[in-house]
N, C-alpha and C positions, 0 to 999 in steps of 0.2 A: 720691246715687250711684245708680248702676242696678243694677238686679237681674241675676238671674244668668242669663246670656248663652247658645243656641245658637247654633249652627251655620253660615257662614256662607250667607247665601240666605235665611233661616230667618226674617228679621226682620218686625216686624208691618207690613203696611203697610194705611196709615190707609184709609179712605173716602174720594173727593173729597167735602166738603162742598157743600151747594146754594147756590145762589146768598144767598139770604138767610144759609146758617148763615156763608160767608162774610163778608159785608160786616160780620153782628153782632162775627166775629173781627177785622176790622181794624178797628172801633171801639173794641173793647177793647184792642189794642194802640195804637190813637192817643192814648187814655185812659189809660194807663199810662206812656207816653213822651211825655205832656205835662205831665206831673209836675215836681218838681224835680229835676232830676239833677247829682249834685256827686262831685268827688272826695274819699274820707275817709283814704285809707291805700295806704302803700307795703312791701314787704317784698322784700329780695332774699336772705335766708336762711329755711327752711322754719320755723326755730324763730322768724323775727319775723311768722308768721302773725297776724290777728286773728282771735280767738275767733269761732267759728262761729254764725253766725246765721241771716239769710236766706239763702235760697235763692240758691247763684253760677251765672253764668251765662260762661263764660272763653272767650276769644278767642285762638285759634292760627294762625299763618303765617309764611309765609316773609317776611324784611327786605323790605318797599316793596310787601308785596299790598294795602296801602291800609286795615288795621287800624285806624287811629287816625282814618282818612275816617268808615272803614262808621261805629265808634261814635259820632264827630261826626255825623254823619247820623239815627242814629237816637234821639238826647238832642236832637236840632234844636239842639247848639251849635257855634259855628267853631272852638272849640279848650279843649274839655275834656279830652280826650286828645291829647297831643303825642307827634308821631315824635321818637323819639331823633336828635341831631343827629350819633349815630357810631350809623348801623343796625349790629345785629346785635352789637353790645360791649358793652350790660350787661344784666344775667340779675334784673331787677326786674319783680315782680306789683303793677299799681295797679287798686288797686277803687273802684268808682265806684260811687256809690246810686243806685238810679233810684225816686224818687216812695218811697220810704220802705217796698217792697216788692220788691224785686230786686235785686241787687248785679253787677254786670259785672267781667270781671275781665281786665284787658288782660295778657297774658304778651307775654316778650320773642319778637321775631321770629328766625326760625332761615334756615339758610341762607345767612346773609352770607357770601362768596367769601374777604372779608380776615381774617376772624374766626379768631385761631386754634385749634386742636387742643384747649385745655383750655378754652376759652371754650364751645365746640360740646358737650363733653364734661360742662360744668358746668350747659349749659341743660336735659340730654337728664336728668343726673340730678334737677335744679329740680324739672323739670316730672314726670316719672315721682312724684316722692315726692309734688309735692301733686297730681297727679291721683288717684294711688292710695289716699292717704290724706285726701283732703278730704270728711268728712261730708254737709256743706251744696253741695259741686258735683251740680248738678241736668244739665248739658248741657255739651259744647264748640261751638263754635262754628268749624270748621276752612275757612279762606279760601284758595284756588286762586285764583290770575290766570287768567282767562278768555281773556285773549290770548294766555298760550305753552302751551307742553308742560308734562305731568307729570312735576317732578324727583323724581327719587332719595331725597331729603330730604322730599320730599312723603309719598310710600308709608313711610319710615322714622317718620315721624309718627302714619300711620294706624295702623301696626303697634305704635308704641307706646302707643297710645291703647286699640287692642285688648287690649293685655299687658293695660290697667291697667282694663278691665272697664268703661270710662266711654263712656257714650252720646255720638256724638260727632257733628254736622251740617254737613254741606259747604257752604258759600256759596261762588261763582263773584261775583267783584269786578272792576268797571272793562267790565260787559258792553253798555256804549255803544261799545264801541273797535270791538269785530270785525261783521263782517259777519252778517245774519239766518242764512242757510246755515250760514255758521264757526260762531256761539254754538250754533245746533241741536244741531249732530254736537260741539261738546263737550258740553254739556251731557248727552246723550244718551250718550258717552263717560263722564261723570260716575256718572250715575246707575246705570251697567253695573260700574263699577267701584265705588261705593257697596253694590253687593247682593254682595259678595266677601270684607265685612267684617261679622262679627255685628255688633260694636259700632255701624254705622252705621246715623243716622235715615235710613228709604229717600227723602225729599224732599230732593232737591235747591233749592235757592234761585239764580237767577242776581239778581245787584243792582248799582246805581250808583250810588256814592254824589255823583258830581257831578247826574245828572239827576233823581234820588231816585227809580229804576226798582228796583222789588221790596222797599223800605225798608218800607212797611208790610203788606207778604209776611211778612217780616222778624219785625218789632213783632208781628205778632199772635202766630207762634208760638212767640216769647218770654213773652208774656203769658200763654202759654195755663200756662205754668211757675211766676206767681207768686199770690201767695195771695188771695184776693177782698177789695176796699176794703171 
């Protein structure tokens, strides 16, 4: 979990590393996510958690921002993580190992339009309880569509991410779709509204998971999160 939070603006923001400390980074995460990566557990109630161990790494967004792509993308397999064939109707945590030092943690997606009132109401308490209360969550991982506008549900996210004192990192998904200009001034959009929120890591990531654009952007600073082979 992270420590204890100022103010919003306040947050650290890192060095650009040099050319080499970079590349050594995204060796390290090509190294870590060529591992094995498997699915071990499911939990749609806080009390059928598994016992805390590795370091979690959880994954947040709205129904169809392409959650279950990015982690296929960055495990290099076509379908370790599966969309739910009713987005947005059930409130299930799957963890997934990666190389026998990280554990991913796919949460249900928020946002579905058909989803009803106790369905929205049952994911926002889900996720609050095991945010707040998971030991072993090291980061979230919070995914914006690159292509539209910032919903309502989005900032209702951030804010609850805030409540709950957890470090939380913006990836921009599907950013093959928009125009150089367009991605820019979101991104740029992104990162303004990233520095608004303590809890937010100040780097933004835009990625693809169809062209594999920013995937070992990605890997590395995940990697930088789990423990040395």
């Amino acid at each position: 979990m992270s420590g204890p939070l100022s103010g919003p603006g306040d947050a650290f923001v890192p060095d650009a590393p040099s050319a080499e400390e970079q590349a050594a980074r995204i060796e390290q995460g090509r190294l870590l996510f060529a591992g094995e990566s498997r699915f071990f557990y499911a939990a749609q109630r806080i009390d059928q958690l598994p016992d805390p161990d590795l370091g979690e790494i959880a994954f947040a967004g709205r129904s169809n921002v392409g959650k279950s792509s990015l982690i296929n993308a960055l495990t290099g397999h076509r379908a370790l993580a599966r969309a739910s064939s009713e987005p947005g109707r059930t409130k299930q945590l799957n963890f997934f190992s990666v190389a026998g030092r990280l554990t991913l943690v796919d949460m249900p997606g928020y946002g579905y339009a058909k989803a009803n009132r106790q369905v929205k109401e049952d994911w926002q308490g889900l996720m609050f309880d095991f945010l707040r209360g998971r030991p072993t969550l090291r980061r979230v991982v919070l995914l914006l569509d690159s292509r539209i506008e910032l919903k309502e549900n989005d900032r209702e996210a951030m804010t609850l991410l805030n409540r709950a004192a957890v470090i939380f990192q913006i990836v921009l998904t599907k950013c093959d779709v928009p125009k150089p200009g367009a991605l820019a001034a979101k991104l740029a959009e992104t990162e303004a509204l990233a520095r608004t929120y303590a809890a937010a890591y100040p780097v933004v990531l835009c990625t693809s998971s169809g062209t594999g654009a920013g995937i070992p952007e990605l890997r590395a600073s995940l990697a930088e999160l789990a423990p040395a082979a």
